[in-house]
ROSE-890707 format. One record per residue (C-alpha): residue number from 1; residue in one letter; x, y, z. Coordinates in steps of 0.1 Angstrom, whole numbers. Last residue first. Layout:
# residues N
- NUM|A|X|Y|Z
...
//
This chain:
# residues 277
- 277|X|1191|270|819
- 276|X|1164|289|831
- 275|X|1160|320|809
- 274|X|1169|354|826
- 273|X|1145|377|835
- 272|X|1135|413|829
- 271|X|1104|430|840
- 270|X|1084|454|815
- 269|X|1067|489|819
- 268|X|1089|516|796
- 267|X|1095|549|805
- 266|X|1121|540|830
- 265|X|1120|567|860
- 264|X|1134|601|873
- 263|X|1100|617|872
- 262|X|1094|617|909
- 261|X|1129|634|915
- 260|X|1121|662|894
- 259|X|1141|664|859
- 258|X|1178|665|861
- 257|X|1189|699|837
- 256|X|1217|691|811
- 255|X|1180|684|783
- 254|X|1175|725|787
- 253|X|1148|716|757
- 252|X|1141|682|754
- 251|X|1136|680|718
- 250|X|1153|709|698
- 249|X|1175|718|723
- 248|X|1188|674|723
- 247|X|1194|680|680
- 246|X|1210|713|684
- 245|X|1231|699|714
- 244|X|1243|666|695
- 243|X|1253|687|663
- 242|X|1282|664|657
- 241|X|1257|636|656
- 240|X|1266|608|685
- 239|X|1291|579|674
- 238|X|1299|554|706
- 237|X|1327|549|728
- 236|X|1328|523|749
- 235|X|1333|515|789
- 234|X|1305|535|799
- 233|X|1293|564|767
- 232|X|1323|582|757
- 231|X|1314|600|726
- 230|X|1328|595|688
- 229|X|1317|621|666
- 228|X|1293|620|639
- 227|X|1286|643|605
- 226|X|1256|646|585
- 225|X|1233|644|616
- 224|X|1225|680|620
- 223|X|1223|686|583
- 222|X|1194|664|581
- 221|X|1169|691|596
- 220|X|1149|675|626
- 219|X|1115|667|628
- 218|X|1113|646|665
- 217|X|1098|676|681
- 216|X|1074|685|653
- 215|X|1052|654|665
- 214|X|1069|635|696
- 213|X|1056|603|686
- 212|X|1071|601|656
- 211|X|1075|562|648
- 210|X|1068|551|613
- 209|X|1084|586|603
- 208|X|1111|583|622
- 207|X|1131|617|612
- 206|X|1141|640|584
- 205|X|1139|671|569
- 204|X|1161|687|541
- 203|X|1154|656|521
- 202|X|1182|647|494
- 201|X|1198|624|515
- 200|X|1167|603|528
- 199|X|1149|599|502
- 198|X|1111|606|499
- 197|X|1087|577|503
- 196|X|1111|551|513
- 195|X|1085|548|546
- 194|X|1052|558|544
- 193|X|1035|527|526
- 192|X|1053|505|557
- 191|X|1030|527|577
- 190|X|999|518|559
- 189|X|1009|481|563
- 188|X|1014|484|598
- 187|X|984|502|605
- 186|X|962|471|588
- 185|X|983|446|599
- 184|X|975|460|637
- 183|X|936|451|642
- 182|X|908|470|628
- 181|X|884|466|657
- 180|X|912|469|680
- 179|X|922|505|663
- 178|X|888|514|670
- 177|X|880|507|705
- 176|X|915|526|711
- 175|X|911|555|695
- 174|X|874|551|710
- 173|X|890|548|747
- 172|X|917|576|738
- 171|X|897|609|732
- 170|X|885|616|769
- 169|X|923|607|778
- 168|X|936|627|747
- 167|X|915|663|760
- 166|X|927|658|793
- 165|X|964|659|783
- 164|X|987|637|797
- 163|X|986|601|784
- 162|X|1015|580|798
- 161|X|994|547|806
- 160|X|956|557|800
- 159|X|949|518|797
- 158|X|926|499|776
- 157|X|935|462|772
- 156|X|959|437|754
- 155|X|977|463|736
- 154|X|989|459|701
- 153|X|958|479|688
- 152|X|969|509|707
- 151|X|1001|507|693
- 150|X|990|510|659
- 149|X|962|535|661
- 148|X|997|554|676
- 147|X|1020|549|649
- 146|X|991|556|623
- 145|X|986|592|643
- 144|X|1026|594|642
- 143|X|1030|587|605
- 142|X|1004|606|593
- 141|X|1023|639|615
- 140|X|1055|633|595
- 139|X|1040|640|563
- 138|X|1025|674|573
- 137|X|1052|680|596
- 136|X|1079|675|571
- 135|X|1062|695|544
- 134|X|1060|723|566
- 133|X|1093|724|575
- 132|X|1104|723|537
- 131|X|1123|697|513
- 130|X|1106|665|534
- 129|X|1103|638|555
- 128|X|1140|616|545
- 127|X|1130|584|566
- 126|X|1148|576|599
- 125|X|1153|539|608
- 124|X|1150|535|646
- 123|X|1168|511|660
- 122|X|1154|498|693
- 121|X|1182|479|716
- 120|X|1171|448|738
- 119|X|1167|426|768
- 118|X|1146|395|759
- 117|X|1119|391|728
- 116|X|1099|357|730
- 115|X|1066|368|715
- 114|X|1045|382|747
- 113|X|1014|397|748
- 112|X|1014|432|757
- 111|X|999|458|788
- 110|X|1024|451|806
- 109|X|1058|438|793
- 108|X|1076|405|803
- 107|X|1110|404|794
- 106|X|1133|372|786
- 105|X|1168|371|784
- 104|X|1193|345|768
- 103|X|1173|354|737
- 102|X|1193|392|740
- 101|X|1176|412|715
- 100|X|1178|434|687
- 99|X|1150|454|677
- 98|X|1140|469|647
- 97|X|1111|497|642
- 96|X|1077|491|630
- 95|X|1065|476|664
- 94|X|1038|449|673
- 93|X|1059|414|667
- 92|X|1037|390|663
- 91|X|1047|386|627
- 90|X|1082|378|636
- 89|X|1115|387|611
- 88|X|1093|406|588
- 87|X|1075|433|610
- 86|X|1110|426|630
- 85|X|1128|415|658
- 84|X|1165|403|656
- 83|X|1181|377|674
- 82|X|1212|377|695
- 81|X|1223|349|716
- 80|X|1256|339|697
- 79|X|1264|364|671
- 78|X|1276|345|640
- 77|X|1243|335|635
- 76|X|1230|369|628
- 75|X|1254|366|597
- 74|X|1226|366|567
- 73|X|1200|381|576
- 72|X|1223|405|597
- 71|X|1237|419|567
- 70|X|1203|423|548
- 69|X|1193|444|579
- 68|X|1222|466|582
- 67|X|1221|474|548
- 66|X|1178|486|553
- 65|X|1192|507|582
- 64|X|1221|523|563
- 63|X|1195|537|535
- 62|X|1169|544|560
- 61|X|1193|570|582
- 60|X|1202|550|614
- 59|X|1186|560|647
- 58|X|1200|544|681
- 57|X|1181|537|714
- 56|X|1188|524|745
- 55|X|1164|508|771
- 54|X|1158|513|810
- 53|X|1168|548|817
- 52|X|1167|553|855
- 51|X|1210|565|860
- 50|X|1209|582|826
- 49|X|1232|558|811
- 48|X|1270|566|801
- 47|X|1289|600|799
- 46|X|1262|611|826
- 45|X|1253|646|809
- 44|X|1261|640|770
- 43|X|1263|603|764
- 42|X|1226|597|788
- 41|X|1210|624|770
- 40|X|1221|608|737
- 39|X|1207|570|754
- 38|X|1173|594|763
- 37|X|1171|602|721
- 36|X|1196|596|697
- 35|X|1228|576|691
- 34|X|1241|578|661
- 33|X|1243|554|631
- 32|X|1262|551|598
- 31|X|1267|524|578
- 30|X|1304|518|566
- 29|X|1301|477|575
- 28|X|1328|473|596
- 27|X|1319|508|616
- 26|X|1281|495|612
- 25|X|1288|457|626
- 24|X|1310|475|654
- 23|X|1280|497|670
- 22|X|1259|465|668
- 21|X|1280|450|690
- 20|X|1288|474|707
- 19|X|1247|483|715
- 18|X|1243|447|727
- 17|X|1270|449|750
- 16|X|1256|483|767
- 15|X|1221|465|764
- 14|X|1229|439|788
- 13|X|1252|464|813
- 12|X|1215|483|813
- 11|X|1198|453|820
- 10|X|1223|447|849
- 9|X|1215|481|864
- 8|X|1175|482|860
- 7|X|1179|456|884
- 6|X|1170|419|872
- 5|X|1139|399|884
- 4|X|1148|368|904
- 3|X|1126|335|893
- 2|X|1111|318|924
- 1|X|1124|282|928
//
């Protein structure tokens, strides 16, 4: 019998359970989290999902992150289904941020071998970057040109995907041909290097720095995420930073305007499944 792909809508009602779950652990736990990027979009204009977003996505100051990840080492077994993905947890695994999945689930990416990940939620651990701006992008921009040889080495053939700018397509084929040749460990190992580096909560800067792939837009000053509020987001409420709008301005821009209707699509390229009982 043919397997039935899922609508972007049940993978979203997936997520939404995995994300209180985790959201629960951390209010139990005292660690703090927020959400951030297209999912903070998603609490401010839709009070849930943006209606095309296909994944959710939280950030956790290092400290907090590093907790959660010593508490689910030893209790993931008390929440049936979920798994976490790791560097650590799976060596396949071609990301430097945390994922927890669904294992009842299975997805199947383009463009990347598979290692038995189903629906999930990326956490994204944000490092301290910096006393000054310019610090912060200096230090911040290694991280993104690793994070990118990185992911180019994960994939299992070229492909201009994403890329905009005619200057990075002509560029991207020997990023590419080069970051095969010296395979992902290496990246990953440079990146781990980066992270811890400067604390957290004594940096004036912060963001992901194994994961800034929007360059100086995803350098933010700490202060905006020193306090959280609760925000509706579907049938839950979830913390957001009390600064939401800086943070969204900062990024998106007018982020309460609805792109094109062209662009009003998942970012990611993966089908979603669920395991044959």
């Amino acid at each position: 019998m043919e397997k039935r792909e899922l609508t972007i809508k049940e993978t979203q009602a997936i997520s939404l359970e995995i994300l209180h779950t985790v959201s629960e652990i951390c209010e139990e736990q005292h660690l703090r989290y927020a959400l951030i990027y297209g999912t903070l979009i998603g609490a401010v204009r839709h009070h849930g999902y943006i209606p095309w977003d296909d994944d959710v996505d939280i950030m956790m100051p290092r400290p907090d992150y590093d907790r959660l990840l010593i508490y689910l080492k030893s209790h993931i077994c008390e929440y049936p289904n979920l798994k976490v993905f790791n560097r650590e947890e799976c060596p396949e695994y071609p990301y430097m941020i945390t994922r927890i999945s669904d294992d009842r689930y299975v997805i199947e990416m383009a463009n990347e071998k598979p290692f038995g990940m189903g629906v999930f939620i990326d956490i994204y651990p944000y490092d301290g970057l910096g006393k000054t701006k310019d610090e912060a992008v200096k230090y911040g921009l290694k991280g993104d040109r690793l994070s990118s040889l990185c992911y180019q080495a994960t994939r299992e053939h070229f492909a201009i995907e994403t890329t905009i700018s005619p200057i990075r397509k002509i560029a991207k084929l020997p990023v590419y041909l080069y970051a095969k040749l010296r395979g992902k460990d290496c990246f990953q190992c440079k990146l781990e290097k980066l992270a811890r580096v400067k604390e957290y909560d004594s940096s004036e800067y912060v963001g992901c720095v194994i994961w800034l792939s929007w360059g100086e837009k995803d350098i933010f000053p700490r202060k905006w995420f020193d306090e959280t509020i609760m925000m509706p987001f579907d049938k839950y409420k979830f913390r957001v930073p009390k600064e939401y709008d800086k943070v969204l301005r900062h990024e998106y821009g007018d982020y309460m305007q609805l792109p094109p209707e062209k662009d009003r699509v998942g970012h990611h390229f993966f089908k979603v499944y669920k395991k044959e009982e």
